[in-house]
C-alpha positions as MATLAB code, in Angstrom:
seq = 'XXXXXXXXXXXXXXXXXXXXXXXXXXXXXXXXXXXXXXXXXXXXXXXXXXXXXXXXXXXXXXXXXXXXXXXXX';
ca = [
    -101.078   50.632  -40.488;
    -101.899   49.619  -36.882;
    -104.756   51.311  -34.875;
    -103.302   51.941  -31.858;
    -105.869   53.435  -28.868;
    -108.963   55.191  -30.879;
    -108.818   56.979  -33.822;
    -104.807   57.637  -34.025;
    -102.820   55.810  -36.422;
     -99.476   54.200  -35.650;
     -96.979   54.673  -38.270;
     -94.877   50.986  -39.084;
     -93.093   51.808  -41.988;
     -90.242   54.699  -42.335;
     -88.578   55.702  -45.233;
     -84.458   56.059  -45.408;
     -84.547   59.890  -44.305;
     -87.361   59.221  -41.324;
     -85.401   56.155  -40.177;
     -82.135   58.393  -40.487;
     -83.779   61.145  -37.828;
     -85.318   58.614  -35.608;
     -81.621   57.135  -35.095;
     -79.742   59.912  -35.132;
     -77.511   59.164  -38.456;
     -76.882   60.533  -41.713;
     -78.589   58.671  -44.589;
     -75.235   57.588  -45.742;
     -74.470   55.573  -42.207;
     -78.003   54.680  -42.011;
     -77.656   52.813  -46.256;
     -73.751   51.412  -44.928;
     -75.889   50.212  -41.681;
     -78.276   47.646  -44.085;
     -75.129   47.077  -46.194;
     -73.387   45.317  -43.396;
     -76.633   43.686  -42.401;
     -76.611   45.619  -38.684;
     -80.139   47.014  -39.412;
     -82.486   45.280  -41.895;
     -84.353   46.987  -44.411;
     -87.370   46.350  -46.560;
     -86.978   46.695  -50.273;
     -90.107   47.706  -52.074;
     -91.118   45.612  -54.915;
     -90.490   47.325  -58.149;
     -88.640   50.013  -56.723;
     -84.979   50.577  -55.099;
     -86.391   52.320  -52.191;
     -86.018   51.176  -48.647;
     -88.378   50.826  -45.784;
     -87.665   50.488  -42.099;
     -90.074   48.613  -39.446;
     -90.775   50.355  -36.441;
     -89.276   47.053  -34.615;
     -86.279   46.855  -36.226;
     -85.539   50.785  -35.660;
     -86.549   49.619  -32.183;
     -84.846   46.649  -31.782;
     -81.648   48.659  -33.317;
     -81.798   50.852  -30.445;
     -82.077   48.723  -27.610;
     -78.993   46.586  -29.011;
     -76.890   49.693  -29.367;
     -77.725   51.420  -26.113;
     -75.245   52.229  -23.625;
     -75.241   52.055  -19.945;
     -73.233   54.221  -17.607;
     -71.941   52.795  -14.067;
     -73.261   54.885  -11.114;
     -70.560   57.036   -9.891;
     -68.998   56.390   -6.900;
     -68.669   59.282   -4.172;
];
C-alpha cells in the first residue's frame, strides 16, 4: 500500500464486490466488463480471484463519463 499524507493508508487494490460499489455495477457487469477487456483486472496467483487497481477503476471512469451541453435559455 501507498502512504499517502501521514499516517493514513491509501488503499490500491479492490476486490470484485469493492470495485463493483465504487462503479456503480453489479458484480455480474463488473466480471462481463474484464471479459470483454473494457476494464482490466488482476488475477491473483494461485487463486481465481480478481483484483482491481485504483487507476484502472479510475481511468474506467474518466473514459466513461458523460458531459451534458449547457442549456440554452
Amino acid at each position: 500500500m501507498k502512504k499517502s499524507g501521514g499516517s493514513k493508508m491509501e488503499k490500491l487494490l479492490f476486490n470484485s464486490t469493492e470495485a463493483a460499489k465504487l462503479l456503480g455495477v453489479s458484480i455480474n457487469y463488473l466480471t462481463r466488463l474484464v471479459k470483454d477487456r473494457e476494464l482490466n483486472g488482476v488475477l491473483l496467483p494461485g487463486r481465481k480471484q480478481l483484483r482491481f487497481t485504483r487507476h484502472d477503476i479510475e481511468r474506467f471512469i474518466q473514459a466513461h463519463r458523460v458531459t451534458f451541453p449547457e442549456q440554452v435559455s
